[in-house]
N, C-alpha and C positions, 0 to 999 in steps of 0.2 A: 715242753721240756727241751731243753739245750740239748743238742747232738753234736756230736765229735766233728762235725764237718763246721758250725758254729763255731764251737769253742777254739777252733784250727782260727779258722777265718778270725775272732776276736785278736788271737793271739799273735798273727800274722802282723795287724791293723794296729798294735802297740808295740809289735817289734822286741817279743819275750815270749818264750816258753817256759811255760810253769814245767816245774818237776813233779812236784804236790797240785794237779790239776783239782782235784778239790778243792784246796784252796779258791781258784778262781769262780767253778761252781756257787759255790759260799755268798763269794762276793757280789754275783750278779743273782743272788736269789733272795726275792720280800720275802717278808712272814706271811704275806696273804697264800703265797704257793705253797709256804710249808704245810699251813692251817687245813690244807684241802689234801692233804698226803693224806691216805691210810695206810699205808706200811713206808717200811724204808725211810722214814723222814729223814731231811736232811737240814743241817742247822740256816739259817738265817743270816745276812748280813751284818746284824746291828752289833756284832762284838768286833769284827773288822773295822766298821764305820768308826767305833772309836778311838780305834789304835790307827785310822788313817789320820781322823780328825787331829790326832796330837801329833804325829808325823808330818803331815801339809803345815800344820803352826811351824815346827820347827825350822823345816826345810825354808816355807815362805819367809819367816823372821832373818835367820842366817843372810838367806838374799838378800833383802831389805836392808840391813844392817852395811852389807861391804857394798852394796850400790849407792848409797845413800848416805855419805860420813859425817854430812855435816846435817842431816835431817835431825830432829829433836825424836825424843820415846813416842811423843804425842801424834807426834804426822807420823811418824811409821806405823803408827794402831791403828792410822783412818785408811793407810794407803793397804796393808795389809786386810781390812777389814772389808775392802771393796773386790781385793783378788779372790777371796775364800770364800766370799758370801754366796749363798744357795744361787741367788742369779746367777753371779758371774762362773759358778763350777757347772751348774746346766748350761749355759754357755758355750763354756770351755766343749764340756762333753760332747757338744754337736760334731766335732772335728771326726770324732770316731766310732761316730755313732753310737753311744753308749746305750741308748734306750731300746737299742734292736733286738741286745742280747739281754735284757732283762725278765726273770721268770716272774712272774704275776698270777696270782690267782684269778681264776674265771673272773668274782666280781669285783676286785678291784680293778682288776683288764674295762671292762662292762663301763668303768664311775671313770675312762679315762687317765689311769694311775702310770700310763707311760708316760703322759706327758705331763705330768705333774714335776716340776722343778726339785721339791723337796725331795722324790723319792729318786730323780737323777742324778743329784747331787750328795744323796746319803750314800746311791753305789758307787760314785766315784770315788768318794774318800775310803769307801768299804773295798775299791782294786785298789789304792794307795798301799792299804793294810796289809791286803794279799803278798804285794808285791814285794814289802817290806819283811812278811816273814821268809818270803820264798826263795828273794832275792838279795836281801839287806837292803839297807839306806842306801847303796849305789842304783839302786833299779826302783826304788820309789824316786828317788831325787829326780835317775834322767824321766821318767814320767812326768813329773810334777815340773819339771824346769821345761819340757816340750811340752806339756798341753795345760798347764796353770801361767807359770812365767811367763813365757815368752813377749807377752805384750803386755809386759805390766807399767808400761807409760800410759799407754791408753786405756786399760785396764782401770786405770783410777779414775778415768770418765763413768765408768758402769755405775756405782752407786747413784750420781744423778746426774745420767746421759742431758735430761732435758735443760737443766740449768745451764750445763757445759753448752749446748746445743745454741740456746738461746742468745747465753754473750759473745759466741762466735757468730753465729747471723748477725747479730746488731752493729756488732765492729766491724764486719766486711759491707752490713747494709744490703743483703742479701734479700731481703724482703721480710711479710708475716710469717707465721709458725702457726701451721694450721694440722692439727690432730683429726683424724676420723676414721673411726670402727669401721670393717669393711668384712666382716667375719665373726660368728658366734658361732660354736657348738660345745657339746656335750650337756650331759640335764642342766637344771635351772638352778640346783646346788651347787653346781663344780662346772661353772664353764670355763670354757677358754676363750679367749678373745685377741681377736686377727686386728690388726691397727698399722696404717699406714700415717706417716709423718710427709704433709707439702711445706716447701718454702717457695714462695710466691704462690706459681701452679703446678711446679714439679713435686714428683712426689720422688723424695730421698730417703726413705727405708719405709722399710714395714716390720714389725716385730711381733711374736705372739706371748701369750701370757695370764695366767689366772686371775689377774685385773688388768683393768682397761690400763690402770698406772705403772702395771709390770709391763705392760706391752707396750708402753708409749715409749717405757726408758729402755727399749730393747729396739723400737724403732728407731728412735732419737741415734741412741747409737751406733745405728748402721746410717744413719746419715752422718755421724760423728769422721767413720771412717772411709766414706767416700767425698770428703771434704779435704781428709789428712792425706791423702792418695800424693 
C-alpha cells in the first residue's frame, strides 16, 4: 500500500500536488489490489484511464495539428497513433518511474503485472485523468507535453523502430543487423524477454518486452537514438 512519503515523492517526481490526493491514489491503483481489500475498498483506475484516454487524444491531436500544417488527417493518425500507443506511454513512463508506485494485488505482483506495458500505460492515462480533474487541462497538458510530446519526431520511429533501424544502417552501410535474446523471466505464460540489438559486433541497445518483437522494437530504438546523438 502507498504511504505518504510515496505519494510526496511521486508528486515531487511530476512536479504537482494533488489537493484531492485520492484522486492520485485511484490513479495508481489495479483492480487486482482493490479485489484483495476486505474493508475500506477503494475505487480502481479504469474510470480515470478513460477520461485520460480522451484527454491525451485531445491534447496529442491539438499538437499534431499546429506542428504539422501541411500534414494530411491520415499522417497525423499514424504519427499520433505511434505517440499514444501502449509501447510508446510505457515508454514514456520510465522517465518517472511510474511502475514503482503502482498498487497491485499479491498475484498479479506474483504473474509479473509491473512490468507489463499494458497495465503501465492504462495508469498513465489513469494520472492524465487525475490531473485533469484536479488540476484542469493546464496540468494534464504540461504532463503530457513533458513526458508524451516532447520527442515526438523520434517518437514516430517507435511503432517500427526496426524498419527505421534497418534503412538507416543500410544508407550509412553500417554493417548487419543482428538481434539476440539475452534474458527471459517470469513463468512460461507471461514472460518477459531482455533483447540486445548488434550492428556489425557492436551491440547498440537492448530493450525488454512481452515479445521477443516488443523487445526488439524497444532495442532497435535505443540504437535509433544513439545514432541520432
Amino acid at each position: 500500500m502507498l504511504n505518504e512519503q510515496e505519494l510526496n515523492e511521486f508528486q515531487n517526481v511530476i512536479g504537482y500536488k494533488f489537493k484531492n490526493i485520492d484522486l492520485l491514489i485511484q490513479a495508481l491503483t489495479h483492480s487486482s489490489f482493490v479485489n484483495e481489500q476486505k474493508i475500506n475498498k477503494k475505487p480502481d483506475y479504469e474510470r480515470l484511464e478513460f477520461l485520460g484516454d480522451a484527454v491525451l487524444e485531445m491534447i496529442s491531436s491539438d499538437f499534431l495539428f499546429r506542428k504539422y500544417p501541411d500534414k494530411k488527417e491520415g499522417e497525423m493518425s499514424k504519427i499520433r497513433a505511434s505517440l499514444v500507443c501502449e509501447g510508446a506511454l510505457a515508454f514514456d513512463s520510465e522517465q518517472i518511474n511510474l511502475k514503482k508506485y503502482i498498487q497491485l494485488g499479491k498475484g498479479e505482483e506474483a504473474t509479473g503485472g509491473r512490468n507489463k506495458e499494458s497495465i503501465i500505460a492504462d495508469v498513465c492515462e489513469a494520472v492524465i485523468g487525475a490531473l485533469f480533474l484536479d488540476g484542469g487541462i493546464e496540468e494534464s497538458k504540461r504532463f503530457i507535453d513533458t513526458y508524451v510530446l516532447t520527442n515526438a519526431d523520434s517518437m514516430q520511429m517507435f511503432s517500427d523502430s526496426k524498419s527505421h533501424l534497418q534503412e538507416f544502417v543500410q544508407a550509412k552501410g553500417l554493417g548487419a543487423i543482428k538481434y539476440e535474446i539475452c534474458g527471459e523471466s517470469g513463468p512460461e505464460h507471461d514472460k518477459i524477454f531482455d533483447v540486445r540489438v548488434y550492428v556489425g559486433d557492436e551491440i547498440m541497445g537492448e530493450g525488454t518486452g512481452k515479445t521477443k518483437k516488443a523487445a526488439e522494437q524497444k532495442a532497435a530504438y535505443q540504437a535509433l537514438l544513439v545514432y541520432k546523438k
